[in-house]
C-alpha positions in Angstrom: 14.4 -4.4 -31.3 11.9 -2.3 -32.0 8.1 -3.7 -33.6 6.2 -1.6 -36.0 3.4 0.5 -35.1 0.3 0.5 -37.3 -1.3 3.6 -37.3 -4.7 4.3 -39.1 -4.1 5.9 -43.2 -5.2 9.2 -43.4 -8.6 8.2 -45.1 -9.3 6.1 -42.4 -9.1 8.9 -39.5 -10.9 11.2 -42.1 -14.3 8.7 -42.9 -14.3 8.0 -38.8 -14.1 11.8 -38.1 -17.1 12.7 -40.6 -19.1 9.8 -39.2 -18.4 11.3 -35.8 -19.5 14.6 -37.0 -22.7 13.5 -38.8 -23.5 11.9 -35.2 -22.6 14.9 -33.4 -24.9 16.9 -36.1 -28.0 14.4 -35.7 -27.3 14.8 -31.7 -27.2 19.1 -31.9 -29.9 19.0 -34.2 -32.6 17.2 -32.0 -33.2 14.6 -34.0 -33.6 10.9 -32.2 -30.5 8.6 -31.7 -31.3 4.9 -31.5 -29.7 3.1 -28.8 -29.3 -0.5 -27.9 -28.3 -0.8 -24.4 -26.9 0.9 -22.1 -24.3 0.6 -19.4 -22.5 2.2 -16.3 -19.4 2.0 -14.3 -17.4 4.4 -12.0 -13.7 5.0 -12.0 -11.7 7.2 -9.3 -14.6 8.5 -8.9 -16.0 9.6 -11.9 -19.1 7.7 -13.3 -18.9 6.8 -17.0 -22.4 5.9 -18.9 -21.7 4.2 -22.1 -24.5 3.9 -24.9 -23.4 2.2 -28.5 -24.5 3.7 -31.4 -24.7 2.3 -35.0 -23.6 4.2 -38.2 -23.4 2.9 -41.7 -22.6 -0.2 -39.7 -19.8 0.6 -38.1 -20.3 1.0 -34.3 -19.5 4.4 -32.2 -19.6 5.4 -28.7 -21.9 7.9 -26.4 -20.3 8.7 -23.6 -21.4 10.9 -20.6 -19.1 11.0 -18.0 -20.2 12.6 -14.5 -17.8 13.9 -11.6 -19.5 16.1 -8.9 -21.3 18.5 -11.0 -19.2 18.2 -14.0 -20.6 16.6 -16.6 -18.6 16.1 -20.6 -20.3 13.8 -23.4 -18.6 12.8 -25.9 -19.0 10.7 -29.1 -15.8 8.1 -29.5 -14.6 6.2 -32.5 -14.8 1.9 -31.6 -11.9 1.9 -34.5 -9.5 5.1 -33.5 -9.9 4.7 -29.7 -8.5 8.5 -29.5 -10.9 9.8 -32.1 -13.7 11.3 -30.3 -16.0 14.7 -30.3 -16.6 16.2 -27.0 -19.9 18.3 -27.0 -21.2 20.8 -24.7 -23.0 20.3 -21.7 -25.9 20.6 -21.2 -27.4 19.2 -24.2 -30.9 18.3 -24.7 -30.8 14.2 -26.3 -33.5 12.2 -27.7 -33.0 8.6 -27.2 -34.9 5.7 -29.3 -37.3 5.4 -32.3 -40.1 8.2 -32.6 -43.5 6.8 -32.4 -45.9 7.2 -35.2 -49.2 7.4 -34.1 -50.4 4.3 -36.0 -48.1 2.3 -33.5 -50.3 4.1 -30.8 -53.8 2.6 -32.4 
């Protein structure tokens, strides 16, 4: 007996993929990314950073994963474990909230 499978609908993989590219955009681009923690582990060697990101609500993945002196980052869907962006390394990224110089005063 075989069960069923649910696999994501088509507009489902689509929304997921566009938020992963308007991430992916805001990440090329320069702009800031707001982060809300951070956290590491290693497996076979290979040491994984993990950094949640919000979008719209819905909550993706920033991954940099380090082996020797290889380094991929990638941005993964929460919701399509599969779906992910991998981006070129190195890559310039600007973590947290910009500060206005009012805050500094």
């Amino acid at each position: 007996m075989a069960l069923p499978v649910q696999s994501p609908m088509a507009g489902h993989i689509e929304a997921e993929l566009n938020a992963l590219a308007t991430l992916a955009e805001t990440l090329i681009s320069g702009e800031y990314l707001e982060v809300e923690s951070t956290f590491e582990y290693e497996e076979d060697g290979v040491k994984v950073t993990v950094m949640p990101v919000v979008l719209d609500l819905t909550e993706y993945l920033f991954t940099i994963e380090e082996s020797g002196e290889e380094m991929t980052i990638q941005l993964r869907s929460t919701q399509i474990p599969e779906l992910m962006i991998s981006l070129p390394s190195p890559l310039m990224v600007k973590f947290g909230k910009p500060v206005a110089l009012g805050e500094l005063c």
